[in-house]
GUKEVEX-322637 format. One record per residue: x, y, z of N, C-alpha, C in turn; residue in three letters. Coordinates in nm, 3 decimals, always signed. Example, Ala and Ser with C-alpha at 12.3 -4.5 7.8 and 13.67 -1.06 7.14 Angstrom:
! residues 2
<nuro <+1.319,-0.569,+0.780>,<+1.230,-0.450,+0.780>,<+1.320,-0.330,+0.780>,ALA>;
<nuro <+1.285,-0.225,+0.708>,<+1.367,-0.106,+0.714>,<+1.290,+0.003,+0.787>,SER>;
//
This chain:
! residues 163
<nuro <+13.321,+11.546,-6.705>,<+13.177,+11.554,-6.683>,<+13.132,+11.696,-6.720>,UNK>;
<nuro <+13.029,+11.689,-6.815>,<+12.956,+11.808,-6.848>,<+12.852,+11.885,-6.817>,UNK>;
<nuro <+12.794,+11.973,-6.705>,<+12.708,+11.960,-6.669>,<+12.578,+12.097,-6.705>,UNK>;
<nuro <+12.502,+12.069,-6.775>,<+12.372,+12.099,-6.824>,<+12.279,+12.165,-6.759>,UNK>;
<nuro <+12.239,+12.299,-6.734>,<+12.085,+12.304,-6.645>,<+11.996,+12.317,-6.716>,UNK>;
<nuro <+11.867,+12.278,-6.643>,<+11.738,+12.235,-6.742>,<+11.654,+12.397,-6.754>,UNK>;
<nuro <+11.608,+12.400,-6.862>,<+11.581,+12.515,-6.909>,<+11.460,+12.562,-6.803>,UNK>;
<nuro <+11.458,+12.688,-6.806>,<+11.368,+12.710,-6.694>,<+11.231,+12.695,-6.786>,UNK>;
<nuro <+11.106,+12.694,-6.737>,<+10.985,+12.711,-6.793>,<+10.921,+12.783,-6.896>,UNK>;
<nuro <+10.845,+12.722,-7.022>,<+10.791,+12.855,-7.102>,<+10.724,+12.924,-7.034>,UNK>;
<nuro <+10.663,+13.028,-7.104>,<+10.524,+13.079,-7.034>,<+10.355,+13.001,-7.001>,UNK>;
<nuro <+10.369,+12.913,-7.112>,<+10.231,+12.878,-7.101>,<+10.276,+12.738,-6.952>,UNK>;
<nuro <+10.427,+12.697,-6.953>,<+10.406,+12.599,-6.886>,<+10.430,+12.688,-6.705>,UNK>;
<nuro <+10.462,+12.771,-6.689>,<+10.446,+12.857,-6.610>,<+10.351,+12.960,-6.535>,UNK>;
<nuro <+10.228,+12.940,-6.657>,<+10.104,+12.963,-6.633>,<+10.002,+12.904,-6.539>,UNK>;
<nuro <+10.016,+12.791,-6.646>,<+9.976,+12.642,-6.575>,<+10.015,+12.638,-6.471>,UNK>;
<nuro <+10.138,+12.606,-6.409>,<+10.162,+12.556,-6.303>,<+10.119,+12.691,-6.193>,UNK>;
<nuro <+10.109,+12.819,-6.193>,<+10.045,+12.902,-6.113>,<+9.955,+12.908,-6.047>,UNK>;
<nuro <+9.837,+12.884,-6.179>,<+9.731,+12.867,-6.159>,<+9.706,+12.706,-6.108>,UNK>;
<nuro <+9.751,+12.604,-6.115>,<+9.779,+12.465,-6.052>,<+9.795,+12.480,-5.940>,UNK>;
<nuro <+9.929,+12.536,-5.901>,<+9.933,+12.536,-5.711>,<+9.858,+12.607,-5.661>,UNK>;
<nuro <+9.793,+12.772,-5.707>,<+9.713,+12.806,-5.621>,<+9.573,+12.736,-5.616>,UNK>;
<nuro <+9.569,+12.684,-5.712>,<+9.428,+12.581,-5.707>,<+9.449,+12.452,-5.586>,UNK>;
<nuro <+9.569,+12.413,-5.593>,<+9.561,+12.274,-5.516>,<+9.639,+12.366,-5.367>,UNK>;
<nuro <+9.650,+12.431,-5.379>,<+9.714,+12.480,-5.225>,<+9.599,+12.568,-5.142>,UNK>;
<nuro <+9.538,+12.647,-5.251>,<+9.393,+12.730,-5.167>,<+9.271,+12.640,-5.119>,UNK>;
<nuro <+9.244,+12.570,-5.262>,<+9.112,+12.482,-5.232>,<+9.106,+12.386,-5.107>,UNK>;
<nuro <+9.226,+12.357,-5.059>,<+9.144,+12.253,-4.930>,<+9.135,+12.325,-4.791>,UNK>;
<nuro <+9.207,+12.489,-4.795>,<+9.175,+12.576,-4.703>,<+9.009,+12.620,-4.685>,UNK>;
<nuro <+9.002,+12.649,-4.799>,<+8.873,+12.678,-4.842>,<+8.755,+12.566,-4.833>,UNK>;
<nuro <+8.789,+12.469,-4.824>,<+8.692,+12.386,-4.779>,<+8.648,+12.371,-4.709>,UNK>;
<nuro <+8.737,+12.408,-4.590>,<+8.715,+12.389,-4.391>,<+8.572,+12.473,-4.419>,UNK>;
<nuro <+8.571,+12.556,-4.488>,<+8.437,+12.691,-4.480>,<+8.302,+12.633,-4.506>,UNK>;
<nuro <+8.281,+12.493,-4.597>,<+8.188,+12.500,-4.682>,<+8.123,+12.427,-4.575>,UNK>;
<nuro <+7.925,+12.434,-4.652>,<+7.833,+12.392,-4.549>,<+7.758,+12.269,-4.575>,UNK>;
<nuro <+7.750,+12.186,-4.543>,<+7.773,+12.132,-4.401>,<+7.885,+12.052,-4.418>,UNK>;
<nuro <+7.996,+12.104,-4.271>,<+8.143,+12.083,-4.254>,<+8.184,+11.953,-4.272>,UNK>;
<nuro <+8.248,+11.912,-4.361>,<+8.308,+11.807,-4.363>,<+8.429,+11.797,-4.353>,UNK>;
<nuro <+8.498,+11.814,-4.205>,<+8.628,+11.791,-4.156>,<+8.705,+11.680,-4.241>,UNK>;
<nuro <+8.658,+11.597,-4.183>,<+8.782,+11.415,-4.266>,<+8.787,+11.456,-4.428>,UNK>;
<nuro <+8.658,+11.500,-4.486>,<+8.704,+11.513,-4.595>,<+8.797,+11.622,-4.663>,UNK>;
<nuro <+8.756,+11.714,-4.574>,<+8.889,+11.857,-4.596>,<+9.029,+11.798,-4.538>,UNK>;
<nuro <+9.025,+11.749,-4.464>,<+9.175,+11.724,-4.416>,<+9.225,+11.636,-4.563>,UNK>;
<nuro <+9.162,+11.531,-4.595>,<+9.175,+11.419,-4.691>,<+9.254,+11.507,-4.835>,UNK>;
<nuro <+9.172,+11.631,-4.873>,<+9.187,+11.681,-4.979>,<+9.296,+11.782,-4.964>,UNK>;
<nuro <+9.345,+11.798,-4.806>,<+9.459,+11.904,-4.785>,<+9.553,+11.810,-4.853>,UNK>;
<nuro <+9.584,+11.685,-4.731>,<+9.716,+11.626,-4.853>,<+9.727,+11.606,-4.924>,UNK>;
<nuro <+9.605,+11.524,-5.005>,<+9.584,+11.466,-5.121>,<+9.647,+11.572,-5.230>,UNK>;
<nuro <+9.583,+11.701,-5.225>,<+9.659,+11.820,-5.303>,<+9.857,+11.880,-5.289>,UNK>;
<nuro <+9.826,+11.844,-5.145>,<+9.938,+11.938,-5.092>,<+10.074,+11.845,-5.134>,UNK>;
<nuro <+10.036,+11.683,-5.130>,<+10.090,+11.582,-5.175>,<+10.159,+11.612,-5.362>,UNK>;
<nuro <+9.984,+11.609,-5.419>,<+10.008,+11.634,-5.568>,<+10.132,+11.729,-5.603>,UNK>;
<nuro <+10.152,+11.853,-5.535>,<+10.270,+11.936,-5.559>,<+10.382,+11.898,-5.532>,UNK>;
<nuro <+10.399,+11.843,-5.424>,<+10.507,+11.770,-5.336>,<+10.595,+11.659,-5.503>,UNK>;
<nuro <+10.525,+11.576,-5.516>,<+10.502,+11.457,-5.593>,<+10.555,+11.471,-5.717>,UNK>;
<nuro <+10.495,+11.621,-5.769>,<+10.544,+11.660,-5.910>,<+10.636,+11.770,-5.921>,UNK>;
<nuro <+10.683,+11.864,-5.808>,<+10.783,+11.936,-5.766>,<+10.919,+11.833,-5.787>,UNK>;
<nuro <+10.895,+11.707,-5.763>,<+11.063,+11.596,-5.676>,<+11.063,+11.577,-5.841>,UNK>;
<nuro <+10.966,+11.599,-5.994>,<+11.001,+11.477,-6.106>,<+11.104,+11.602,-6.166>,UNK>;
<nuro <+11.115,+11.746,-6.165>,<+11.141,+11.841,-6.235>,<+11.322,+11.818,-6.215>,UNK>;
<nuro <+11.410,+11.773,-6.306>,<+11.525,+11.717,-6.353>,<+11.622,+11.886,-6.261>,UNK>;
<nuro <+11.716,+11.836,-6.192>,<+11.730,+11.982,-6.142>,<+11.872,+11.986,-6.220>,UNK>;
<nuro <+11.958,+11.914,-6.312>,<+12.090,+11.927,-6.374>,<+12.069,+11.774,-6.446>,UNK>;
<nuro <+12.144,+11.850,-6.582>,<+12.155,+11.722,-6.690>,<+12.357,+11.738,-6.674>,UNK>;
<nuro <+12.359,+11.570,-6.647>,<+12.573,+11.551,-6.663>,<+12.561,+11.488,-6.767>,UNK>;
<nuro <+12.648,+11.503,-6.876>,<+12.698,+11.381,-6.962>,<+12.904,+11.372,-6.926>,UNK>;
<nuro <+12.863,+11.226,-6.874>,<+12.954,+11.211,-6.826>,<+13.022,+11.119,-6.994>,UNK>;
<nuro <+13.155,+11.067,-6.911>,<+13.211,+10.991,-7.043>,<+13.160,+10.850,-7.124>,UNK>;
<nuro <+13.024,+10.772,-7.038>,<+12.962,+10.701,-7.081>,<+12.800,+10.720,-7.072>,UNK>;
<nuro <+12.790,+10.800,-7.015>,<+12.620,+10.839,-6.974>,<+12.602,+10.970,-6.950>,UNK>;
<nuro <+12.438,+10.959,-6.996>,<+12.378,+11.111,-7.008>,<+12.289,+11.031,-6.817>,UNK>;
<nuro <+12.329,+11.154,-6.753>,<+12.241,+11.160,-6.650>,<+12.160,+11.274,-6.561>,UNK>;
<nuro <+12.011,+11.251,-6.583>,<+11.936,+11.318,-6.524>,<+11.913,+11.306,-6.378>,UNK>;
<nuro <+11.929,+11.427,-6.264>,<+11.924,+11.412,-6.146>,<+11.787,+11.470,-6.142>,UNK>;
<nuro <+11.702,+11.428,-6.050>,<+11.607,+11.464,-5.980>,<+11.550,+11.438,-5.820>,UNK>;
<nuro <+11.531,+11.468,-5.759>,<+11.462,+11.460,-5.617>,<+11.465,+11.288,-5.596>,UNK>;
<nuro <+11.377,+11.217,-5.675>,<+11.397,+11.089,-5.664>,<+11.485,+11.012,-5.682>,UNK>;
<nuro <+11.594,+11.061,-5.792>,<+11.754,+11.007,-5.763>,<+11.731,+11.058,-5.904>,UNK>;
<nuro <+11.843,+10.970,-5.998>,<+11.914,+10.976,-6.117>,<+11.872,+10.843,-6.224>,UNK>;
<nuro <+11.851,+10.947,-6.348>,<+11.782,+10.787,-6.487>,<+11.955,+10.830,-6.544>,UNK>;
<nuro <+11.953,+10.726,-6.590>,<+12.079,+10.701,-6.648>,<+12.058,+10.703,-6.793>,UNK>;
<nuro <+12.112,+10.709,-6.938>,<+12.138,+10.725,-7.046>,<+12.279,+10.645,-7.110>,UNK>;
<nuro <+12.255,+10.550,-7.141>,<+12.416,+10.490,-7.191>,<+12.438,+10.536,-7.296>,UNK>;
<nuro <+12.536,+10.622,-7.318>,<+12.560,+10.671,-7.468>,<+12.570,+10.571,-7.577>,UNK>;
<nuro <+12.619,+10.464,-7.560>,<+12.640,+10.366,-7.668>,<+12.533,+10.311,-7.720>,UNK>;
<nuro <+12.393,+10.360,-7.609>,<+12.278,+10.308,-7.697>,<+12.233,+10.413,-7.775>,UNK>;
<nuro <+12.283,+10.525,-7.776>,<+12.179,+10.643,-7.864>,<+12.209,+10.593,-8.045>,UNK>;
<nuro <+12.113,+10.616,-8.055>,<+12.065,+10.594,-8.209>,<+12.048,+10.734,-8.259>,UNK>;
<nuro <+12.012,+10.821,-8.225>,<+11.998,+10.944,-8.291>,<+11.973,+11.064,-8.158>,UNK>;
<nuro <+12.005,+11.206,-8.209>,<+11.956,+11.278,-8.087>,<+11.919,+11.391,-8.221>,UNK>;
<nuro <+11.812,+11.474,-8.184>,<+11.769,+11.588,-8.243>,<+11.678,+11.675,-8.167>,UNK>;
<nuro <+11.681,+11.814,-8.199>,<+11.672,+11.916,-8.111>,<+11.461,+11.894,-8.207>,UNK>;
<nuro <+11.385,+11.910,-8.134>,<+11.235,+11.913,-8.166>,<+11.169,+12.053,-8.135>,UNK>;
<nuro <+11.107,+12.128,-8.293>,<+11.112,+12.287,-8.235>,<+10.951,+12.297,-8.214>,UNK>;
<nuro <+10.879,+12.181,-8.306>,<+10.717,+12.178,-8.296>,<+10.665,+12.148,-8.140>,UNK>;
<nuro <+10.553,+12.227,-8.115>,<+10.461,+12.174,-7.964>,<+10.358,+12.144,-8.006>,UNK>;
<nuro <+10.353,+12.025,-8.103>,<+10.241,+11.966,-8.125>,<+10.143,+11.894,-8.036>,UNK>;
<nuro <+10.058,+11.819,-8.050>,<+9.986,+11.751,-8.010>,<+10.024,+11.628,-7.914>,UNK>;
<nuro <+10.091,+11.585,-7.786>,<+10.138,+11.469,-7.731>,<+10.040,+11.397,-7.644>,UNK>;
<nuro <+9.995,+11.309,-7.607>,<+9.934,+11.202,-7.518>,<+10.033,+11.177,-7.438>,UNK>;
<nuro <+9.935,+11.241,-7.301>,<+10.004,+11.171,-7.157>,<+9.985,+11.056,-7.134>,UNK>;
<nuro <+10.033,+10.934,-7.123>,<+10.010,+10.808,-7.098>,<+9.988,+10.823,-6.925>,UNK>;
<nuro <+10.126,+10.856,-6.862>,<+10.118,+10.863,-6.774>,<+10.265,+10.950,-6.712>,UNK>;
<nuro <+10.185,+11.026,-6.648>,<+10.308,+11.180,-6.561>,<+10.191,+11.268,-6.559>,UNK>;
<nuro <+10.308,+11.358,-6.530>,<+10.236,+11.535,-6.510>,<+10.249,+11.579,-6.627>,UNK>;
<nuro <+10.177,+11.647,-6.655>,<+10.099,+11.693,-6.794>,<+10.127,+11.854,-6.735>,UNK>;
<nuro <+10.208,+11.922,-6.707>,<+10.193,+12.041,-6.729>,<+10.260,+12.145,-6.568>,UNK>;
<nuro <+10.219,+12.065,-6.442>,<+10.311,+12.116,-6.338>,<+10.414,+12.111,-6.347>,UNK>;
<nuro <+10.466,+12.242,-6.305>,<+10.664,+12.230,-6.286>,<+10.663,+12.173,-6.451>,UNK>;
<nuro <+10.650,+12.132,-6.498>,<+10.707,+12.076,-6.679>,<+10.607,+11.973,-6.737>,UNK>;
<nuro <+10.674,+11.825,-6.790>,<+10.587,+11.744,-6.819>,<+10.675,+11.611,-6.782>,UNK>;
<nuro <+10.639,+11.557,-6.724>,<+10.721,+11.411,-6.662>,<+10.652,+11.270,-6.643>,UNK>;
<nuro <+10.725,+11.183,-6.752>,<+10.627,+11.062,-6.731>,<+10.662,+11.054,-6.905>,UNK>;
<nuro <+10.544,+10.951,-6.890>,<+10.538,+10.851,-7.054>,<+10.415,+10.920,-7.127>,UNK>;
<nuro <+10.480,+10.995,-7.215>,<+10.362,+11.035,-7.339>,<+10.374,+10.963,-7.449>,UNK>;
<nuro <+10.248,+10.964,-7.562>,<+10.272,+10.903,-7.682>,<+10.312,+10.737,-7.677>,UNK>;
<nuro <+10.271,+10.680,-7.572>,<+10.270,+10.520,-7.514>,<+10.409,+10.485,-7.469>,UNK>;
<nuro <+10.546,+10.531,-7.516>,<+10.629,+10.466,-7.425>,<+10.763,+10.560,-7.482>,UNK>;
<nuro <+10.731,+10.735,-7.492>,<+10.817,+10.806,-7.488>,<+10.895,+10.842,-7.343>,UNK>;
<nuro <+10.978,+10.887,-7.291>,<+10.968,+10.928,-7.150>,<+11.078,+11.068,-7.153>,UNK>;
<nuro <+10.983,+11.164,-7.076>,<+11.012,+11.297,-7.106>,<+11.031,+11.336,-6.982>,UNK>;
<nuro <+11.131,+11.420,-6.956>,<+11.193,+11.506,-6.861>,<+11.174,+11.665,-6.886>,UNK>;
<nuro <+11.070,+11.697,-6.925>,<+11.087,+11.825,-7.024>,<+11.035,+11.946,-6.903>,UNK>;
<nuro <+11.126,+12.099,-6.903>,<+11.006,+12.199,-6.855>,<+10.992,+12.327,-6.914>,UNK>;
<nuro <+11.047,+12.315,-7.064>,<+11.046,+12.365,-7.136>,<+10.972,+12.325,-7.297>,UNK>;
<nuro <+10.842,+12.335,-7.342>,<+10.837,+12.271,-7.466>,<+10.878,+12.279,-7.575>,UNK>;
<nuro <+10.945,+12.453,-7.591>,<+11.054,+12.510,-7.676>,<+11.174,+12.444,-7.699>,UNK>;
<nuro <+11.222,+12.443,-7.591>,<+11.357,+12.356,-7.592>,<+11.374,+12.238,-7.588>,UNK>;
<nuro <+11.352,+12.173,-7.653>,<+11.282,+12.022,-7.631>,<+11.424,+11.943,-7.724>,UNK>;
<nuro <+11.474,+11.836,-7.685>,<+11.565,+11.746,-7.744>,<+11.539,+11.582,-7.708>,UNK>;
<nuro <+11.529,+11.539,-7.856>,<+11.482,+11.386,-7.823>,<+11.546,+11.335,-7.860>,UNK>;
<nuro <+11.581,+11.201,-7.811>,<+11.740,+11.112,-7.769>,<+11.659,+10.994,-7.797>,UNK>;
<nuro <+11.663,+10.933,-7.934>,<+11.611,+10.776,-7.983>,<+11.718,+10.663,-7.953>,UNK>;
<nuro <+11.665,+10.545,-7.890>,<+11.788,+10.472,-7.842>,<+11.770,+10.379,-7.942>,UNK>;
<nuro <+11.876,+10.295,-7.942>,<+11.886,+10.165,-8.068>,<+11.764,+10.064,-8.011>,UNK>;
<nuro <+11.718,+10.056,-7.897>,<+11.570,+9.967,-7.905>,<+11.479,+10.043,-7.946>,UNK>;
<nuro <+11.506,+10.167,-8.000>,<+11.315,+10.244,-7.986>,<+11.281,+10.317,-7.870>,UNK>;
<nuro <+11.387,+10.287,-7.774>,<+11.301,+10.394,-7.635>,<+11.346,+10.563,-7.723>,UNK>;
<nuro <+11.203,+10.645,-7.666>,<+11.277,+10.782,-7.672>,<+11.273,+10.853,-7.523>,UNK>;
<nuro <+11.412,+10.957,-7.557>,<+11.380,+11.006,-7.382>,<+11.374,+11.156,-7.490>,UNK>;
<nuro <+11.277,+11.279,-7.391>,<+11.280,+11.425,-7.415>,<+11.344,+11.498,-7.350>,UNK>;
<nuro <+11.400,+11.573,-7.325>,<+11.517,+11.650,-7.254>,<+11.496,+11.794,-7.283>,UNK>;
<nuro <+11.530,+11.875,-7.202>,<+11.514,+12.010,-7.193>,<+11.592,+12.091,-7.134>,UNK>;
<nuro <+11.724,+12.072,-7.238>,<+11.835,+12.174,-7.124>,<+11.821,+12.280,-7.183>,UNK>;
<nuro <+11.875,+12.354,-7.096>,<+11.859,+12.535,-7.151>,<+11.928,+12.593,-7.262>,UNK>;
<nuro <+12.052,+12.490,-7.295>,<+12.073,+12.502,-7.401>,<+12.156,+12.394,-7.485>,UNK>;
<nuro <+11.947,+12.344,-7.554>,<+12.001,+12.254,-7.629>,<+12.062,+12.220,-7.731>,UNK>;
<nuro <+12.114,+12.386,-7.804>,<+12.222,+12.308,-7.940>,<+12.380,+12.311,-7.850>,UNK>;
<nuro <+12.409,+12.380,-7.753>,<+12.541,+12.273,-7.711>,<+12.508,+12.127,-7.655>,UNK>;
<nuro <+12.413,+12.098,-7.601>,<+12.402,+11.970,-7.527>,<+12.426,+11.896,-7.674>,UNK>;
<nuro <+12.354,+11.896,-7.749>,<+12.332,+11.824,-7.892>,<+12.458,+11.818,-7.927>,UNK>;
<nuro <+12.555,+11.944,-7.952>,<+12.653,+11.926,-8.033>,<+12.757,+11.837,-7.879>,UNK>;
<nuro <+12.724,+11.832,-7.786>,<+12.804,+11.790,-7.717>,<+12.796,+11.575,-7.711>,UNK>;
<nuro <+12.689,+11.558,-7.744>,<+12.672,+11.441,-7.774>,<+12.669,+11.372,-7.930>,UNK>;
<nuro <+12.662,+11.473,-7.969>,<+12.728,+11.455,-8.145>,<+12.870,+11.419,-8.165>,UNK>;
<nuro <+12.965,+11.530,-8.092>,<+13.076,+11.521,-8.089>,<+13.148,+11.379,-8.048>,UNK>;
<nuro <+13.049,+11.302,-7.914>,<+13.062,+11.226,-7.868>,<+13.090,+11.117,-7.951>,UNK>;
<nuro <+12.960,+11.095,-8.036>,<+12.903,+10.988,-8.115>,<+13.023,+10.977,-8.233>,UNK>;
<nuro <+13.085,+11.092,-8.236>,<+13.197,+11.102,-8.362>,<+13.305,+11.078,-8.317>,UNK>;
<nuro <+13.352,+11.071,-8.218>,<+13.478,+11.019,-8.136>,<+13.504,+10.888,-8.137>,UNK>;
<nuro <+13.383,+10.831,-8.127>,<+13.346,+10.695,-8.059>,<+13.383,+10.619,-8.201>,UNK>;
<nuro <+13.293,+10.684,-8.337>,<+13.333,+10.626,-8.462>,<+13.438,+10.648,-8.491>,UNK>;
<nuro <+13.554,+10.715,-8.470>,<+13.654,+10.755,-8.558>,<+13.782,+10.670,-8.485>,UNK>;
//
């Protein structure tokens, strides 16, 4: 078993998320203040926020294993699995182009969820970015800290397997 840590944050995605928590962690303090008091609804917007961090703190991948049949991502909510025998291709992606959030976090702690209609990204790095095409078409994004060993480590794989 090989085990991977996920690259820490760029800057811009480190920005973001700064300015994110102190926005969702100050603003429902700051509400208790405003006039005329609306208690239920300040309490409502404490968790509702305090939640949002909570929520997207648990998606941020805390170790990538590639074990001898699977790539596996751990996170707070448990572990996605990767069967090596389905990868179709893996390549390291250096562009931060343009992506559509379908649905995840767009930018706290990283980016997690389905962009581009039915990619699914683990990423908290957009620099380091590695995308893993499976033989149906799923893609997963990955972001270990360092993705030309992870790559060459599942290359190597893929060449074992053929030979």
């Amino acid at each position: 078993m090989i085990k991977f840590q996920t690259a820490k944050m760029d800057s811009r995605t480190r920005t973001m998320t700064i300015i994110l928590v102190l926005f969702l962690l100050i603003f429902p303090f700051i509400s208790f203040f405003f006039e005329p008091r609306r208690t239920v609804i300040s309490i409502f917007s404490l968790v509702i926020m305090y939640g949002v961090v909570l929520i997207s703190y648990a998606f941020v991948p805390k170790k990538i294993l590639i074990t001898d049949s699977q790539i596996l991502i751990k996170n707070l909510y448990g572990t996605i699995t990767i069967d090596l025998n389905e990868i179709y291709s893996i390549s390291k992606v250096e562009k931060t182009g343009f992506n559509l959030r379908t649905f995840g976090v767009g930018g706290l702690f990283g980016y997690f969820g389905y962009f581009n209609g039915k990619d699914v990204w683990y990423v908290t790095n957009i620099h380091k970015k590695i995308k893993i095409t499976l033989k149906s078409g799923k893609v997963y994004m990955l972001s270990p800290e360092n993705p030309d060993d992870f790559s060459n480590e599942i290359q190597k794989w893929k060449s074992s397997e053929i030979s």
